[in-house]
C-alpha positions in Angstrom: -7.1 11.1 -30.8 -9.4 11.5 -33.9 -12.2 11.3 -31.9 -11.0 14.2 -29.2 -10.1 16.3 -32.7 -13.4 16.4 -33.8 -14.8 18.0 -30.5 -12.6 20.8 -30.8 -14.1 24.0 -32.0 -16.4 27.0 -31.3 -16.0 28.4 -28.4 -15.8 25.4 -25.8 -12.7 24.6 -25.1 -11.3 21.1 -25.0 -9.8 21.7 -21.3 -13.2 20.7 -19.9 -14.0 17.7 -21.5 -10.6 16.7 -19.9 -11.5 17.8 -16.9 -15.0 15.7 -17.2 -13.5 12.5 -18.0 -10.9 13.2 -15.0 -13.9 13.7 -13.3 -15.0 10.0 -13.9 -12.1 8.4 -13.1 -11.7 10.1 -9.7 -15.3 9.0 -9.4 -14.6 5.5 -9.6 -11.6 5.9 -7.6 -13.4 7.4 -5.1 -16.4 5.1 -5.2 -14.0 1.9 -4.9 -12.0 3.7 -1.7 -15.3 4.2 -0.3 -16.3 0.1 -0.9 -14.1 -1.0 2.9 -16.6 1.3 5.0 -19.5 -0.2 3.4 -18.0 -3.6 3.8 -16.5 -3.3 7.7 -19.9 -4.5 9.1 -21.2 -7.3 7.0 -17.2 -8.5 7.0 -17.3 -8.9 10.7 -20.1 -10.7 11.2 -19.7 -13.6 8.5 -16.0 -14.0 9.6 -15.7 -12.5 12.9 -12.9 -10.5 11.9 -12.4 -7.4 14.2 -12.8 -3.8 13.4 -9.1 -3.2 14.3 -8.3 -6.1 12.0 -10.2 -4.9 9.0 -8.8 -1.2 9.5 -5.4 -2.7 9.0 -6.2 -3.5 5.8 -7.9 -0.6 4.9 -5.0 2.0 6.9 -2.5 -0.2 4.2 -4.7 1.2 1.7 -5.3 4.5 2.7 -1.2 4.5 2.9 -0.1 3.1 -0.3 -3.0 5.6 -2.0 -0.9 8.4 -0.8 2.4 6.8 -0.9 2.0 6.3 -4.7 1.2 10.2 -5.4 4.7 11.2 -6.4 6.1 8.3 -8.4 2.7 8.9 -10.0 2.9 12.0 -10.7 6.6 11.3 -12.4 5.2 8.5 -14.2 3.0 10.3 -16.0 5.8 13.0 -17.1 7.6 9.7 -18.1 5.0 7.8 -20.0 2.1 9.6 -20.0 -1.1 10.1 -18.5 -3.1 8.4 -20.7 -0.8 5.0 -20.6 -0.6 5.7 -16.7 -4.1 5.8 -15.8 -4.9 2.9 -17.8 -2.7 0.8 -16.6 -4.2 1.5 -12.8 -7.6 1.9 -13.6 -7.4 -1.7 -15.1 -5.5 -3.1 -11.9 -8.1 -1.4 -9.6 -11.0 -3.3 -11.1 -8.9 -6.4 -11.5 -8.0 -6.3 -7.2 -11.5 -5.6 -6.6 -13.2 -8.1 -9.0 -10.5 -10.6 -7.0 -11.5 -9.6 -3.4 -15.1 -11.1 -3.7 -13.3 -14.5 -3.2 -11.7 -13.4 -0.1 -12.4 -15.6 3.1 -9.2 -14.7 5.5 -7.5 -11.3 6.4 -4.2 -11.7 4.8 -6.5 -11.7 1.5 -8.3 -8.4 2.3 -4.8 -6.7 3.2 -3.4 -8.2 -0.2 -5.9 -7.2 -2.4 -7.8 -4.3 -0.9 -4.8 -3.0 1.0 -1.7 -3.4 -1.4 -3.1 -4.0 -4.9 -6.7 -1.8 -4.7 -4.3 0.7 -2.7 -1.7 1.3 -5.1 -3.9 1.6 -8.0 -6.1 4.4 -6.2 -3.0 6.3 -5.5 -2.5 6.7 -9.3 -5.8 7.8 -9.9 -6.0 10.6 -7.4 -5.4 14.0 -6.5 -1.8 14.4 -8.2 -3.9 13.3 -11.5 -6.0 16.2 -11.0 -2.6 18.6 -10.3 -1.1 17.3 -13.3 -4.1 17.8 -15.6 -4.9 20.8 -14.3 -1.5 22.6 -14.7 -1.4 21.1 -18.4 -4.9 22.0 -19.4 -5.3 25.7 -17.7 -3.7 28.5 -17.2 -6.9 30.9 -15.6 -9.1 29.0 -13.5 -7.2 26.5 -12.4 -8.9 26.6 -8.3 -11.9 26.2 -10.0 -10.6 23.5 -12.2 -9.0 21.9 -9.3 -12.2 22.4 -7.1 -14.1 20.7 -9.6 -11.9 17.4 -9.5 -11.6 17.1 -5.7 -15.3 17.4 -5.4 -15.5 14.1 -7.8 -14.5 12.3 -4.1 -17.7 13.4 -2.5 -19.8 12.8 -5.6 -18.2 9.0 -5.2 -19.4 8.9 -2.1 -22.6 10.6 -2.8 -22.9 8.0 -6.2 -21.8 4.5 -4.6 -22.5 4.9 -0.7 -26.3 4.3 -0.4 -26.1 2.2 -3.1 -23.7 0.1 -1.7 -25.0 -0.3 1.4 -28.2 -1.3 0.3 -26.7 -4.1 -2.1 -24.8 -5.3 0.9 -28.1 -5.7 2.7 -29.6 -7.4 0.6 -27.2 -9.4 -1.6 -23.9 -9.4 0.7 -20.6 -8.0 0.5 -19.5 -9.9 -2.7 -22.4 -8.3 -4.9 -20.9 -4.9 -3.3 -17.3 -5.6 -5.0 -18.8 -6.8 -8.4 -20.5 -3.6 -9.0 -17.7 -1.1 -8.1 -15.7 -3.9 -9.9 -18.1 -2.9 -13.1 -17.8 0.9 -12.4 -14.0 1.1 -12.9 -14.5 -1.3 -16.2 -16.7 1.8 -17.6 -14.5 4.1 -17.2 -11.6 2.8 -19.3 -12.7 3.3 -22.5 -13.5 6.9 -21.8 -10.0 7.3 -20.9 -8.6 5.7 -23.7 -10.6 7.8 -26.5 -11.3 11.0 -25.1 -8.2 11.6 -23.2 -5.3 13.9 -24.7 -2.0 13.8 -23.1 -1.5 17.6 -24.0 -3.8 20.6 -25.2 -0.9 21.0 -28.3 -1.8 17.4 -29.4 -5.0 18.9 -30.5 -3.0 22.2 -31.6 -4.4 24.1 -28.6 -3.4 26.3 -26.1 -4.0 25.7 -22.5 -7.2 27.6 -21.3 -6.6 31.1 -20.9 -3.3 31.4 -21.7 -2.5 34.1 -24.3 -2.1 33.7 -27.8 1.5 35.2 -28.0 2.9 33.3 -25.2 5.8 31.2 -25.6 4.6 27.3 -25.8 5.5 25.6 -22.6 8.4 23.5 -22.9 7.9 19.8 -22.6 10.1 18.0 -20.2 12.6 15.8 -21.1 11.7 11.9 -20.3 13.3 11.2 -17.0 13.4 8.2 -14.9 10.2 8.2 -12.3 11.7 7.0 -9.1 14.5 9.6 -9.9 12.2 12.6 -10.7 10.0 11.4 -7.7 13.0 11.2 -5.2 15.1 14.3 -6.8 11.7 16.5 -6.1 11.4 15.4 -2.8 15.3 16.4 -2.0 14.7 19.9 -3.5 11.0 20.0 -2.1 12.5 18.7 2.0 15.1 21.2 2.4 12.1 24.4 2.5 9.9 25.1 5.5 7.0 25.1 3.5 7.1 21.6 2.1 6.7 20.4 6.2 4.1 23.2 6.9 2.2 21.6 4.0 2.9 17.9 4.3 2.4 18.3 8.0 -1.3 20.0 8.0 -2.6 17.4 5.2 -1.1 15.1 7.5 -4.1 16.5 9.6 -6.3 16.5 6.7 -6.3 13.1 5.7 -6.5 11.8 9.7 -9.7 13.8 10.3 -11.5 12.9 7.0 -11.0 9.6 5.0 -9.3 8.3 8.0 -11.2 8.8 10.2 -14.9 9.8 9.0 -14.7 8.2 5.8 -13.6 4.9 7.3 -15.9 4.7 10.8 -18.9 6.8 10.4 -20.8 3.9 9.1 -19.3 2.0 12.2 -20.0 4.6 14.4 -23.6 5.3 13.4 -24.0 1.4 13.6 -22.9 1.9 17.3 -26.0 4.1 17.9 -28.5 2.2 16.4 -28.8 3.2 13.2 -28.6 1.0 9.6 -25.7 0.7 7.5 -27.7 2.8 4.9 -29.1 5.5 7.2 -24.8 5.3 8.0 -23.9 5.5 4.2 -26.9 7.9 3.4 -25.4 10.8 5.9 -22.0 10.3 3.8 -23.9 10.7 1.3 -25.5 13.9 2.5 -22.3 15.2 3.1 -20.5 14.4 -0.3 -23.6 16.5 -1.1 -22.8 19.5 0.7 -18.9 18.4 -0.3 -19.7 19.0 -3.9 -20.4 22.6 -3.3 -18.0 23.5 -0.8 -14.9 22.0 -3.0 -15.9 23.7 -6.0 -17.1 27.2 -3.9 -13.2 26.3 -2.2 -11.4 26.5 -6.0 -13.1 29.5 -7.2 -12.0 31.1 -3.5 -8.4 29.8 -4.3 -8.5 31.8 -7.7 -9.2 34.9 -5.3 -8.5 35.1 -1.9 -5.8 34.0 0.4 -5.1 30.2 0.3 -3.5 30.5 4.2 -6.5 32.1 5.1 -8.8 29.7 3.6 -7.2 26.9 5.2 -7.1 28.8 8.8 -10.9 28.9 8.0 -11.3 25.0 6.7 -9.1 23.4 9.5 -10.7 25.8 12.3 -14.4 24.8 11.5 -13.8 21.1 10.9 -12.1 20.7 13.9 -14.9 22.3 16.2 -17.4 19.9 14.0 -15.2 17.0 14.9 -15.3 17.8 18.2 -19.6 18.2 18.0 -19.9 15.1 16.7 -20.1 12.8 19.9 -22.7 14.8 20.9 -24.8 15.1 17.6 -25.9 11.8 18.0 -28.2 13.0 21.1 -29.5 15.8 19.9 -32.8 14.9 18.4 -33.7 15.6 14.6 -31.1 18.5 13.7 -27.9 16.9 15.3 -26.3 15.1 12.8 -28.1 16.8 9.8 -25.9 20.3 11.5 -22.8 18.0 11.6 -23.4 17.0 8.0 -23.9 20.3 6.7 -20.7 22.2 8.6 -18.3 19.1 7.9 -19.6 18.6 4.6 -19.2 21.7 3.1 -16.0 21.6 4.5 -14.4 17.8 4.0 -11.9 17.9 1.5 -12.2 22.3 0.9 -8.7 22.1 1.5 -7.3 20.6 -1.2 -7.8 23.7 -3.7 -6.1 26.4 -2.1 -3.1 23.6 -1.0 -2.5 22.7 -4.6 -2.5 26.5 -5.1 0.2 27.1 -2.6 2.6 24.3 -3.8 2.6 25.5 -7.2 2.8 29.5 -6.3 6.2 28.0 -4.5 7.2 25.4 -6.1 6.3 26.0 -10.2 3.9 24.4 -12.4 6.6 21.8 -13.5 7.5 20.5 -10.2 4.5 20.9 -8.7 2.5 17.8 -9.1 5.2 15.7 -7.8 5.6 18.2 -4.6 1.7 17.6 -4.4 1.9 14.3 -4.5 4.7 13.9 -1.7 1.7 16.3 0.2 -0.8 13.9 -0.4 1.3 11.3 1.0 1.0 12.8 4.1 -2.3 13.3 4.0 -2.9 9.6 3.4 -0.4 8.8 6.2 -2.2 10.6 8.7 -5.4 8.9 7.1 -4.1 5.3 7.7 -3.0 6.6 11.8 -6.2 7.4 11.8 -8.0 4.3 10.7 -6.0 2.3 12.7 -5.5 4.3 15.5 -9.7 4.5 15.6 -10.4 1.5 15.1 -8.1 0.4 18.0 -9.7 3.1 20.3 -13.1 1.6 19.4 -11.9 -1.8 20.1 -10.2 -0.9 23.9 -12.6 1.5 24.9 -15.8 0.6 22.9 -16.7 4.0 21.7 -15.5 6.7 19.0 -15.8 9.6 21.3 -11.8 9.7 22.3 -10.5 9.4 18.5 -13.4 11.9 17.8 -11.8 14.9 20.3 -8.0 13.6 19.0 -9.2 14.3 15.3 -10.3 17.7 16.1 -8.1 18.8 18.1 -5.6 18.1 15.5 -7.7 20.2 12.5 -6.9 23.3 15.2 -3.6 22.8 15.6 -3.6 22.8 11.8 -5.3 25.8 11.4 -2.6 27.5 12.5 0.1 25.7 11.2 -1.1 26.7 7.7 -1.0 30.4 8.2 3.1 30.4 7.9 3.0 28.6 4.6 4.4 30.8 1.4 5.6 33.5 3.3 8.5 34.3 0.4 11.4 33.4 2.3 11.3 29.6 1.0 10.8 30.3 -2.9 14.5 31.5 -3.3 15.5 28.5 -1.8 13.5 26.3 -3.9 14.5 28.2 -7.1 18.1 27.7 -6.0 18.1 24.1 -5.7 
């Protein structure tokens, strides 16, 4: 870590540039999850493989990217993060590099679903949890907002692109690039990325000089830290409340919007890339409202910002259908609403399982969270695509998927209400 040494100094503190590189690898991350949407169309018509059929593959995805949060999460107590994230970042590029020489569905559910999806799942949100609890001890929303908005800048990054490559050049020229993306990021990762602020004798941001240095767990087995949190983590109310409404969360956003929009605006007449451009537009608007969401989290209520974040993307969910016929300002009001809106949650989540849970156990608790959420995202993928294919429209799952973000709304406002952190603690 020569290289991070020599950064070090003044008044910036080394925190950030750990958060930037984070920042990248999420990027890629989220940029590669993003590839299947872009791909759905062009896939069907050289193979005549049906919607349903390719959301398989992509809910097997979705749920091995949340399924892999925890043992994640304990891996990188166990070996680190830096060894950790290599290790996936490398595999990701490798699936995806593999898949352009895919020409039946058992490939694309290989590759994209079970290798692509379990190397995603290392390089997501319980990266961000971990890095963020090791690196700060003020600002950690907006820390945390920061990181989850490197989804929608994925989309924002890769989406048009991508769907204008795969109009021109076809779906293998589409896997090749976000194949070269993830190669980038490696050496960044490998140079500029500490394991822990007192490898470069530093504090973690804002914490005060006097205080006692954190103590550094002891090396653990991963599947037993993983399963051992989860025991202490099940036996609390809040741990459902939470794993329950990201449930929610992932069905009404990478499940369902993330992975059909593109379909859906197809179904309306419109281009892949006039599809992939209003993702885009909304990983715009995402990029504020994630980052606006962390420095919220560092302030305000986190049940009440979720009440607020489930309540209006569930009435935009249920806009949707009719956006499409509303001329000029239809979909450009459903962009801005859902957009600012998409993944707000995440922030004041990750605040709530650590105010309960502790710093220490946190990630892991976060990442058995996010494996709901990506649970509910593959129901949703599948679920929609199946709808599309029966009943030859989006408009049902649309009304399911908000309806749901309602019901989560107020799900989330008995979360942390003290009675569960003494049981916790006891465990």
């Amino acid at each position: 870590m020569n290289w991070a040494a020599k950064i070090v100094g003044g008044r910036f503190h080394y925190g950030w540039l750990a958060v930037a590189v984070v920042f990248l690898v999420l990027l890629a991350a989220a940029g590669t999850r993003a590839t299947p949407s872009v791909m759905m169309v062009p896939l069907e018509h050289q193979f005549g493989w049906s919607r349903a059929t390719i959301s398989l593959a992509i809910s097997v995805n979705i749920a091995l990217y949340g399924l892999m949060g925890p043992f994640a999460a304990a891996a990188m107590q166990r070996f680190g993060v830096r060894p950790t994230i290599l290790t996936a970042v490398g595999t990701m590029g490798a699936g995806v590099a593999l898949s352009a020489m895919m020409t039946h569905p058992w490939q694309m559910i290989l590759v994209w679903g079970v290798m692509v999806g379990g190397a995603t799942g290392v390089a997501a949100l319980t990266l961000s949890a971990t890095v963020v609890n090791r690196w700060f001890s003020t600002h950690r929303g907006l820390a945390m907002g920061i990181l989850t908005a490197s989804s929608a800048t994925g989309q924002l990054v890769f989406l048009p692109l991508l769907a204008a490559i795969a109009e021109k050049h076809g779906w293998q020229a589409v896997v090749l690039v976000v194949a070269a993306a993830a190669a980038v990021v490696l050496p960044l990762v490998a140079f500029l990325l500490p394991e822990r602020p007192a490898d470069l004798k530093l504090r973690p941001f804002g914490e005060a000089h006097d205080a006692p240095p954190a103590p550094v767990a002891a090396a653990q087995n991963p599947l037993k830290v993983a399963f051992g949190t989860l025991a202490m983590a099940s036996r609390t109310r809040d741990f459902w409340l939470l794993f329950f409404s990201f449930f929610i969360c992932g069905a009404s956003t990478n499940g369902y919007v993330g992975t059909h929009l593109i379909a859906m605006c197809g179904d309306y007449g419109m281009t892949e890339v006039q599809g992939a451009s209003l993702l885009a537009t909304m990983g715009i608007f995402d990029l504020f409202g994630t980052t606006l969401s962390g420095w919220l989290s560092d302030r305000f209520n986190s049940r009440v910002l979720l009440f607020w974040y489930y309540g209006l993307r569930g009435l935009s969910l249920i806009y949707l259908p009719h956006a499409f016929g509303i001329d000029f300002f239809g979909l450009p009001i459903f962009a801005v609403f859902y957009g600012l809106d998409w993944i707000a949650t995440v922030p004041p989540t990750v605040r709530l399982a650590t105010d309960v849970y502790g710093k220490e156990a946190a990630p892991v608790v976060f990442g058995w969270v996010v494996a709901g959420h990506q649970l509910g995202a593959a129901f949703a993928a599948l679920g929609a695509g199946m709808l599309r294919a029966s009943l030859g429209t989006y408009t049902v799952a649309s009304m399911i998927s908000g309806g749901l973000c309602l019901i989560a709304s107020v799900i989330v406002l008995r979360i942390n209400r003290g009675e569960q952190r003494a049981v916790a603690a006891a465990v």
